[in-house]
C-alpha positions in Angstrom: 39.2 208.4 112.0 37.1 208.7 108.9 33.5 208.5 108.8 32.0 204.5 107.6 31.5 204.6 104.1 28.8 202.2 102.6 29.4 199.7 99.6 26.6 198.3 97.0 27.5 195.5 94.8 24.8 194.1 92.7 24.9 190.6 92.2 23.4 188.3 88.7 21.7 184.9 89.3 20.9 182.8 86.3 17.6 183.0 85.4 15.4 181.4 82.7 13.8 184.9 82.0 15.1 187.8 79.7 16.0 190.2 82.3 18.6 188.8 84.9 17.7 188.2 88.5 19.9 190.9 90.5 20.0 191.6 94.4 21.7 194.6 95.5 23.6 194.3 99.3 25.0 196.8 101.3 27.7 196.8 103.5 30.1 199.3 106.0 33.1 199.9 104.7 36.3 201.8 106.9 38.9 202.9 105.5 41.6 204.3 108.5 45.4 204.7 108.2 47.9 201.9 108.7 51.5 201.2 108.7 53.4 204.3 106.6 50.3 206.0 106.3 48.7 203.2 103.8 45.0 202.6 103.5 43.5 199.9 105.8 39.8 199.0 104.8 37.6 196.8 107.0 34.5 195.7 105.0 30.8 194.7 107.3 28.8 191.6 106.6 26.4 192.1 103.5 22.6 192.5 103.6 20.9 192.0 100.5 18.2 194.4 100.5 16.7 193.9 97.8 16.1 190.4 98.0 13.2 189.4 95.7 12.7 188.4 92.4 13.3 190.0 89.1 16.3 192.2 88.6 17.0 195.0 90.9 20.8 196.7 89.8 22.3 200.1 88.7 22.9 201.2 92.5 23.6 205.3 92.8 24.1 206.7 96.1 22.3 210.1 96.5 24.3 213.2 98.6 24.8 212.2 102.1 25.0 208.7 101.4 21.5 208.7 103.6 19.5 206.7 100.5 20.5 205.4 97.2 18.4 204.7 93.9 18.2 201.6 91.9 16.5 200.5 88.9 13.8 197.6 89.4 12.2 195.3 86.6 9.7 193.4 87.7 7.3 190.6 86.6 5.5 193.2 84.2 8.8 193.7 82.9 8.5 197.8 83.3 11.5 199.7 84.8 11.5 202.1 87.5 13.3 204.1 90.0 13.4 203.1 93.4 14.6 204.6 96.7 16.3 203.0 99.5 16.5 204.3 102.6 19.1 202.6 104.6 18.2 204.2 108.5 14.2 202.9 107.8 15.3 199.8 105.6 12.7 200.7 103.4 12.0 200.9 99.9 10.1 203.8 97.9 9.3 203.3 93.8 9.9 207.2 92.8 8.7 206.5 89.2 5.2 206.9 87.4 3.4 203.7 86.2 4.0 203.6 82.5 0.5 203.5 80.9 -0.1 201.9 77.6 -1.7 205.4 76.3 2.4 206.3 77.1 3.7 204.6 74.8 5.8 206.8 73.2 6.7 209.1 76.5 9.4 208.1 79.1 9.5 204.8 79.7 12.7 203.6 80.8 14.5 205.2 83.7 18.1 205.3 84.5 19.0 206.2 88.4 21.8 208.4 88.4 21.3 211.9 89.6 23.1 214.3 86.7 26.1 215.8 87.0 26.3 214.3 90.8 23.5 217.0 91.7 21.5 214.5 93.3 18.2 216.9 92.8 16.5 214.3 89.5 17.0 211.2 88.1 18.1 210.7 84.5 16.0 209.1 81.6 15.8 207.7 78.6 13.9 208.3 75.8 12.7 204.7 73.8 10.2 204.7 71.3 7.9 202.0 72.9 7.4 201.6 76.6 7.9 198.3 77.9 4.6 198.5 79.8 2.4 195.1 79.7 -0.6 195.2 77.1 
């Protein structure tokens, strides 16, 4: 028998501002062998963990499968990385506040560890940060 696996899906609301609303839920998923050896998966109930408002999407699991790191925008309409942890149920935000004085640094943050290392996060360089004034 195979280890549970976990699944994200990220899910859209309409909403009247630019930036979707999104939730994120996680769920079990168990893949184990059935009849000639095909693939039989059994999928949990969903928990949206993320649920608030604003747009919380781009899901990455980290090594282990222990945590996984999402991108947030909130009412300020910044990005950042968070962390969840899925034993504590908690969230972490991993990212910097942007300053205005940054506006021509790292601003926008995309939360997919390179080449599957799992050590960083990726960015993105944009010439103005999306900070508030």
């Amino acid at each position: 028998m195979r280890t549970p696996l976990l699944l994200l899906v990220a899910l859209a609301a309409p909403a009247a501002a630019q930036v979707p609303a999104t939730d994120i839920f996680v769920a079990t998923l168990k893949v184990t062998k059935g009849p000639g050896g095909t693939a039989q998966w059994q999928v949990g109930a969903a928990a949206n963990v993320t649920h608030r408002p604003g747009y919380d999407n781009q899901p990455a699991f980290l090594p282990g499968g222990r945590s996984f790191l999402y991108t947030v925008i909130g009412d300020d309409a910044q990005a950042d990385i968070y962390r969840y942890d899925l034993a504590a149920g908690q969230s972490t935000r991993l990212t910097p506040r942007c300053p205005r004085a940054a506006a021509s640094r790292w601003c926008a943050w995309k939360p997919t560890p390179p080449n599957g290392c799992g050590r960083s996060t990726s960015t993105a360089r944009i010439p103005v940060c999306s900070c508030p004034a």
